[in-house]
C-alpha positions as CSV (number, residue, x, y, z in Angstrom):
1,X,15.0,26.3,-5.9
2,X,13.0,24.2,-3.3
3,X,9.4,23.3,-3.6
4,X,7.9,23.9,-0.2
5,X,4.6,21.5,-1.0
6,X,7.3,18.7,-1.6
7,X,9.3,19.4,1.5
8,X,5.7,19.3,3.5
9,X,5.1,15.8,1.7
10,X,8.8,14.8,2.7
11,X,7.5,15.6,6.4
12,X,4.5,14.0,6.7
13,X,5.5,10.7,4.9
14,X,8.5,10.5,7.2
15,X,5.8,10.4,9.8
16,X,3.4,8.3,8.6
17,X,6.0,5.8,7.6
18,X,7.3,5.8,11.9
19,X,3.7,5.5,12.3
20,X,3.3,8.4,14.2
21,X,-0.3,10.5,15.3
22,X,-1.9,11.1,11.9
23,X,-3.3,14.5,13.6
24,X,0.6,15.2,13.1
25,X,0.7,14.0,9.5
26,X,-2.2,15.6,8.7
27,X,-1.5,19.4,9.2
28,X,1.7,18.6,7.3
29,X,-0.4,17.6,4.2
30,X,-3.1,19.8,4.8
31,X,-0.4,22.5,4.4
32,X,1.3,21.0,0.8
33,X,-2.1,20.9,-0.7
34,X,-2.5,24.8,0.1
35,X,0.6,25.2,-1.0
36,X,-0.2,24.0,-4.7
37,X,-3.4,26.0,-4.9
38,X,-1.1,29.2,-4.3
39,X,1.5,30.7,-6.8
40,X,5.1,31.1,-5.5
41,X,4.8,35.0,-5.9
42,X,2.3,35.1,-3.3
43,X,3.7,32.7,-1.2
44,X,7.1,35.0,-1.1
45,X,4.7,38.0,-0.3
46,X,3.5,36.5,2.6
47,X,6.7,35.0,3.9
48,X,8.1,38.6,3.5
49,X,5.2,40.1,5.2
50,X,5.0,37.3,8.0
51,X,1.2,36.1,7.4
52,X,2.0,32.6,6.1
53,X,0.2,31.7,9.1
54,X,-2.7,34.2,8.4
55,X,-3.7,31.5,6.0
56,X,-6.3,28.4,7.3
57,X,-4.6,25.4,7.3
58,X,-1.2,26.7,8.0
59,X,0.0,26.8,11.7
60,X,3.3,28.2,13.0
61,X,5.2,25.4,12.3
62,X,4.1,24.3,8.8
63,X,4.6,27.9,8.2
64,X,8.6,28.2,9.1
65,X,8.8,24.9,7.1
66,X,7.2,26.8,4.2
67,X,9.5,30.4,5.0
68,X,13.1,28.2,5.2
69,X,11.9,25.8,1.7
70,X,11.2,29.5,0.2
71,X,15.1,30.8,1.3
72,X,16.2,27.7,-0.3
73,X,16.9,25.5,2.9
74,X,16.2,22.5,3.9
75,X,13.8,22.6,6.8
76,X,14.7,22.1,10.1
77,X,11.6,19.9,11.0
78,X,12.3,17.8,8.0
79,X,16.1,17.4,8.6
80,X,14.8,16.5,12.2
81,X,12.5,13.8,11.0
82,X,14.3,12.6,7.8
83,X,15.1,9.1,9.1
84,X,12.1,8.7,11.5
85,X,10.7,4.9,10.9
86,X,13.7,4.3,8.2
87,X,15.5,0.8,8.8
88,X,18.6,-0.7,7.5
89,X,18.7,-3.6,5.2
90,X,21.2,-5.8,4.2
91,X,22.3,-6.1,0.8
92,X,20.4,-9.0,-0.2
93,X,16.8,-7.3,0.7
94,X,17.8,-3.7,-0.3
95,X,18.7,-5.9,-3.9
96,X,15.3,-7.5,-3.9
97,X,13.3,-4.2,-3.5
98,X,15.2,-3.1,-6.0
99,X,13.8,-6.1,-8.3
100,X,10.1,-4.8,-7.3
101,X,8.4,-2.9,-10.1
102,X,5.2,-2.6,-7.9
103,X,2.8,-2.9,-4.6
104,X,0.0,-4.8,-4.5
105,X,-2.0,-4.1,-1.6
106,X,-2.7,-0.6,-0.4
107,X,-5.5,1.3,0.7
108,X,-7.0,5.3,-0.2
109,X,-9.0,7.4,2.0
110,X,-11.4,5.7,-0.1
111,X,-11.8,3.0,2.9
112,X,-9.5,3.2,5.7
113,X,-6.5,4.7,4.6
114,X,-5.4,8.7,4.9
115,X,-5.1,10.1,1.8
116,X,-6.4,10.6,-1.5
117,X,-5.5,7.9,-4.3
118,X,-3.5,10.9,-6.2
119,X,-1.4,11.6,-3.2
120,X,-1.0,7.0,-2.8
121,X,0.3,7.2,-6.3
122,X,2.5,10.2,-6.7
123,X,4.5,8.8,-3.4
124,X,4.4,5.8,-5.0
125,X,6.3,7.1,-8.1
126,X,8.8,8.9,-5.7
127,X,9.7,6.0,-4.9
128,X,10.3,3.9,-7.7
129,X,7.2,1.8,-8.3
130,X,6.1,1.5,-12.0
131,X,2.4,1.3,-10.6
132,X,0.8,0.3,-7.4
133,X,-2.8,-1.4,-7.0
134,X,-5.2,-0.2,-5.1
135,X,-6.5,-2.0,-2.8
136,X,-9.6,-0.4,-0.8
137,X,-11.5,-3.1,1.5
138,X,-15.0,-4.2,0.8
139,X,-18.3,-3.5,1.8
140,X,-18.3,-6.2,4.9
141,X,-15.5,-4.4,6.5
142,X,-18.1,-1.7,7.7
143,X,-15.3,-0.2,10.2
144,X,-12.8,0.3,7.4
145,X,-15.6,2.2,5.2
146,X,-15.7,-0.6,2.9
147,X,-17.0,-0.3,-0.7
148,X,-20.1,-1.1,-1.9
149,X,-20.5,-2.4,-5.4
150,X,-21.7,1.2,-6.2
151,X,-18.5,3.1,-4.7
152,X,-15.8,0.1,-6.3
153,X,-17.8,1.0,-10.0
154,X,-17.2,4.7,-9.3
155,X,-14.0,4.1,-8.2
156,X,-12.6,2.2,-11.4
157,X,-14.2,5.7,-12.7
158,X,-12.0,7.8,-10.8
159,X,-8.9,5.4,-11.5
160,X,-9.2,5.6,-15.3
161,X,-9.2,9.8,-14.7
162,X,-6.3,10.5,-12.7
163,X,-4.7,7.2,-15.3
164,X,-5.0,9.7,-18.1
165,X,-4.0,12.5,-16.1
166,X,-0.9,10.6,-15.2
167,X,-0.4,9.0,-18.7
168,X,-0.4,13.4,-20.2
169,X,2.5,14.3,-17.5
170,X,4.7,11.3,-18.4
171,X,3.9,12.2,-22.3
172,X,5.3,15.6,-21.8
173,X,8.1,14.8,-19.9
174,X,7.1,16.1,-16.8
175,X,7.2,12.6,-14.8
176,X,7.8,9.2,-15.0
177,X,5.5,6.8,-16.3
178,X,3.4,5.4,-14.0
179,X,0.0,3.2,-13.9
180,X,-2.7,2.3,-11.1
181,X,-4.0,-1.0,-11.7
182,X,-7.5,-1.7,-10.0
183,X,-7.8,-3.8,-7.3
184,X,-9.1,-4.6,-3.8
185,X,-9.0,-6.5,-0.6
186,X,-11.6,-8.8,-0.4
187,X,-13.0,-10.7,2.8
188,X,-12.8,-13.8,2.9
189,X,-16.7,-15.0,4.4
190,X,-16.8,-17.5,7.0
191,X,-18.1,-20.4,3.8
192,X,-15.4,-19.1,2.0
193,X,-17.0,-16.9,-0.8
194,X,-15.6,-13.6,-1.3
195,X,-17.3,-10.7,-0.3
196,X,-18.0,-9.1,-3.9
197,X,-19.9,-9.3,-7.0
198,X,-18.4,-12.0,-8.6
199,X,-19.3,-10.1,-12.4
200,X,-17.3,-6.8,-10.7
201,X,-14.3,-8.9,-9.6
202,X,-13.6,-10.4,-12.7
203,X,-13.5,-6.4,-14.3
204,X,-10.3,-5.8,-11.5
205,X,-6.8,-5.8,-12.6
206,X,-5.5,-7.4,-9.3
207,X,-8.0,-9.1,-5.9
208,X,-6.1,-9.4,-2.3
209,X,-8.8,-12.2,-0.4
210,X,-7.8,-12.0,3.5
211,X,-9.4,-13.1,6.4
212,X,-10.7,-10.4,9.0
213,X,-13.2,-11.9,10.9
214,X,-13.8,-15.0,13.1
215,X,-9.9,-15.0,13.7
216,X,-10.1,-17.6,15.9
217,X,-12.0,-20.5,14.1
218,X,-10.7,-23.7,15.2
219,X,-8.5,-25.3,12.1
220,X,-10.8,-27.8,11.0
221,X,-13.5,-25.3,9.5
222,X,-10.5,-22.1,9.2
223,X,-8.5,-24.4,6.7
224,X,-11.6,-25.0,4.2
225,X,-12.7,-21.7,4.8
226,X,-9.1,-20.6,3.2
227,X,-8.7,-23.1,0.6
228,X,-12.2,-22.4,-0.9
229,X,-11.6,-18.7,-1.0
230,X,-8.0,-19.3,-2.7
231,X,-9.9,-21.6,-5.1
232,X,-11.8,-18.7,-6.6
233,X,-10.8,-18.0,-9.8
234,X,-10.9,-14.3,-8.8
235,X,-8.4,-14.7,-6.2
236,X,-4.9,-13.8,-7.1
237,X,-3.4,-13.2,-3.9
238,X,-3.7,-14.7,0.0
239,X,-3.8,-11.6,2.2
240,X,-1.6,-11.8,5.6
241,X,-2.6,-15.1,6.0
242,X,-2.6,-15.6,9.9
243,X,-3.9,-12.3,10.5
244,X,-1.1,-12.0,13.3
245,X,-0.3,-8.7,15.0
246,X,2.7,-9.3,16.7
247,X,3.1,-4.8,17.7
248,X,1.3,-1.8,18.5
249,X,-1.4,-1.9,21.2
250,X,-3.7,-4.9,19.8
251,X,-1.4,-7.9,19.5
252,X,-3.3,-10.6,17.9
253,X,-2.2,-14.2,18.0
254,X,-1.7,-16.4,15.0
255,X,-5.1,-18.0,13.1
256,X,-4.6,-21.6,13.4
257,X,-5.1,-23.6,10.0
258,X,-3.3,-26.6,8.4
259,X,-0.8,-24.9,6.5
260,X,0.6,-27.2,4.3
261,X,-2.9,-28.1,3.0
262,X,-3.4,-24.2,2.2
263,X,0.2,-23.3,0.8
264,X,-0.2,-26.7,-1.2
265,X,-3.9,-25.3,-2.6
266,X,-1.9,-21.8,-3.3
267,X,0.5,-23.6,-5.6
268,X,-2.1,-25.8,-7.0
269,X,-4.7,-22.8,-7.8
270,X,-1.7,-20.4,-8.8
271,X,-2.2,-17.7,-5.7
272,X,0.4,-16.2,-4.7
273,X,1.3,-15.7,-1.0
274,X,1.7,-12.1,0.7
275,X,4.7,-11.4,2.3
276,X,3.0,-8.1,4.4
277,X,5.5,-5.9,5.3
278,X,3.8,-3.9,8.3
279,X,5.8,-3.6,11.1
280,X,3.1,-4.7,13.0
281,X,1.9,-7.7,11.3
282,X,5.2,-9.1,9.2
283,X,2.7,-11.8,8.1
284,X,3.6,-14.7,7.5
285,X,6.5,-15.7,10.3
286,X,9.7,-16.7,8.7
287,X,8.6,-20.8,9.4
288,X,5.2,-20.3,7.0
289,X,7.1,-18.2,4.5
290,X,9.8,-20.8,4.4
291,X,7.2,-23.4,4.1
292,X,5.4,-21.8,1.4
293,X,8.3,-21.0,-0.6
294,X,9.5,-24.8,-0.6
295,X,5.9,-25.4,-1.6
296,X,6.3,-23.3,-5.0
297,X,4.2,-20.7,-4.0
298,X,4.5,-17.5,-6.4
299,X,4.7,-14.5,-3.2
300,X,3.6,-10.8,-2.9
301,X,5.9,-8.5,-1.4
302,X,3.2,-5.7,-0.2
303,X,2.9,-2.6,2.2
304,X,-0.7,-3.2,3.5
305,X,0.1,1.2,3.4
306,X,-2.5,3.1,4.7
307,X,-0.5,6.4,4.2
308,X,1.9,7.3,2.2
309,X,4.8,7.2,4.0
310,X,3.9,3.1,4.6
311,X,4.7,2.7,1.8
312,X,8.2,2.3,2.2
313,X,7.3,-0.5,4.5
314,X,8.2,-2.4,1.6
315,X,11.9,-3.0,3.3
316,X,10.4,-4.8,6.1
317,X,9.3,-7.6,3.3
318,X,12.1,-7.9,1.5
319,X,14.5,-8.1,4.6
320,X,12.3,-11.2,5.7
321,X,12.1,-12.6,2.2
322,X,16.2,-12.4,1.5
323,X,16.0,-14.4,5.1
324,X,14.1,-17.3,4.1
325,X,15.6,-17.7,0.6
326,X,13.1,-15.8,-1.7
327,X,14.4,-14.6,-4.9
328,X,12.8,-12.4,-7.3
329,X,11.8,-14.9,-9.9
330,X,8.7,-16.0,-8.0
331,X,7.4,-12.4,-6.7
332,X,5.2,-11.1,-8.4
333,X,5.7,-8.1,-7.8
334,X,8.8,-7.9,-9.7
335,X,7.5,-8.0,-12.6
336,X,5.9,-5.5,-15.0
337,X,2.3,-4.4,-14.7
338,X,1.5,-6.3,-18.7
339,X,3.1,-8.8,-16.9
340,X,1.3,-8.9,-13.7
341,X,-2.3,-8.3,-15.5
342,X,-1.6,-11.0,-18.0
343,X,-1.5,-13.3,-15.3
344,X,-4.2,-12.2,-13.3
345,X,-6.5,-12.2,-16.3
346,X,-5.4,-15.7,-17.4
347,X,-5.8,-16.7,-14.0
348,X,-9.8,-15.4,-14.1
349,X,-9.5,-11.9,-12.7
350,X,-8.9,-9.3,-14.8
């Protein structure tokens, strides 16, 4: 028997994850989350009766999507769109995502991403993941709806909830245990600070600092500005360090700082480098990752998702990672969440 709220899910994160219109994605979710507020019996009625597009939220399409899951076919749309955004990987990377247990920098409708943290977490338990953290941006980042100190408190709220929720439905058997560790991506201020109260930091499971403004700063005051930010006992992880965009229709060229000087203050503080796996950043280039990784820099193999379906950006990462040399033993990533929390809060966050 098919589950046509899954098969709607299967849609739109094949869409989200080729980055397509999220109008598009959208209806498709819209639709699953109907779907799960209606019992099968009257979902049957209605496909019998033709009216599954009678119902608000559900268009012609979704609707045939939700008739064929209901006969116990697989959808045309979704065998249409199955492999949209997918990429091969060669064995070394598709070995290496294996090794990951985890991603540590995503976002919720909370800021600037799609969805719901529910909907962030189930797809990350689809695919694997043991837990994910979440990663919403804060309250400088007004055009990503950062959070306030307020909204991050009322968040860890929310994140203990659907924790329990998910903690019952693994109990019973229902699903595979899985665990959302608190988080968030911090700005990095132009002195350096980071843009959140120090006291609420320290209560996070996991802190992302990344640059997002004053991209162009000449070196001289962009490679303090980094190394005092990594030197925050809070920090845990360098965010997409140049703040490149090499695709889509904003490219971005590289922030110029000294490098050597900042990889050699990530290995000295214990901050792990992200490897982001967006298409359209794949921050750092190969040379920096290289040069980080001969520096003995620990590395974060992360989505930067903003939907669900991003998350399986996660390839991207590992592809470049097996191409430089990385192995597992010094992602972080790869290991358990006691694991990745017991460093964190040795570390000062946490």
């Amino acid at each position: 028997m098919r589950d046509p709220a899954a098969d709607l899910r299967s849609i739109a994160f094949a869409l989200e994850r080729a980055l397509e219109p999220s109008y598009r994605v959208k209806a498709f979710r819209k639709a699953a989350g109907l779907v799960d507020d209606l019992g099968r019996e009257e979902l049957e009625e209605r496909h019998r009766a033709g009216t599954l597009a009678d119902l608000p939220g559900i268009g012609k399409v979704t609707a045939l999507v939700i008739g064929e899951s209901l006969d116990g076919e697989e959808p045309n749309y979704l065998r249409r769109v199955a492999d949209l955004g997918g990429v091969s990987v060669s064995d070394g990377a598709a070995a290496l995502r294996a090794a990951l247990k985890g991603d540590c920098h995503l976002h919720s409708d909370w800021s600037d991403g799609g969805s719901p943290i529910q909907e962030m977490a189930l797809a990350a338990r689809g695919l694997g993941h043991e837990y994910m953290v979440l990663t919403d941006h804060s309250p400088r980042l007004r055009v990503a709806n950062g959070l306030s100190a307020d909204r991050l408190r009322e968040q860890l709220d929310v994140i203990e909830q659907l924790n329990e929720a998910l903690a019952s439905e693994a109990a019973s058997g229902d699903a595979r245990a899985f665990r959302i560790l608190t988080g968030i991506e911090c700005d990095i201020n132009e002195d350096g600070t980071l843009d959140q109260e120090p006291a609420l930091l320290a209560r996070l499971d996991l802190v992302v600092a990344s640059v997002h403004s004053k991209l162009r700063m000449p070196s001289e005051e962009m490679t303090p500005r980094m190394i005092a930010a990594i030197s925050n006992p809070h920090t845990d992880v360098l965010g997409h360090c140049t703040g490149r965009k090499v695709g889509g229709e904003k490219k971005r060229p590289e922030s110029e700082f000294d490098a050597e000087l900042v990889f050699a203050a990530c290995a000295q503080f214990d901050v792990a480098v992200e490897i982001n796996s967006r298409p359209e950043r794949l921050d750092p280039p190969k040379r920096l990752l290289r040069l980080a990784w001969e520096a003995g820099c620990k590395l974060s193999i992360d989505t930067d998702a903003h939907a669900p379906g991003q998350l399986d950006f996660q390839v991207n990462g590992c592809e470049r990672a097996h191409l430089t040399g990385v192995t597992a033993d010094r992602v972080i990533n790869a290991w358990s969440a006691e694991e990745l929390v017991g460093w964190t809060a040795a570390r000062g966050s946490g």
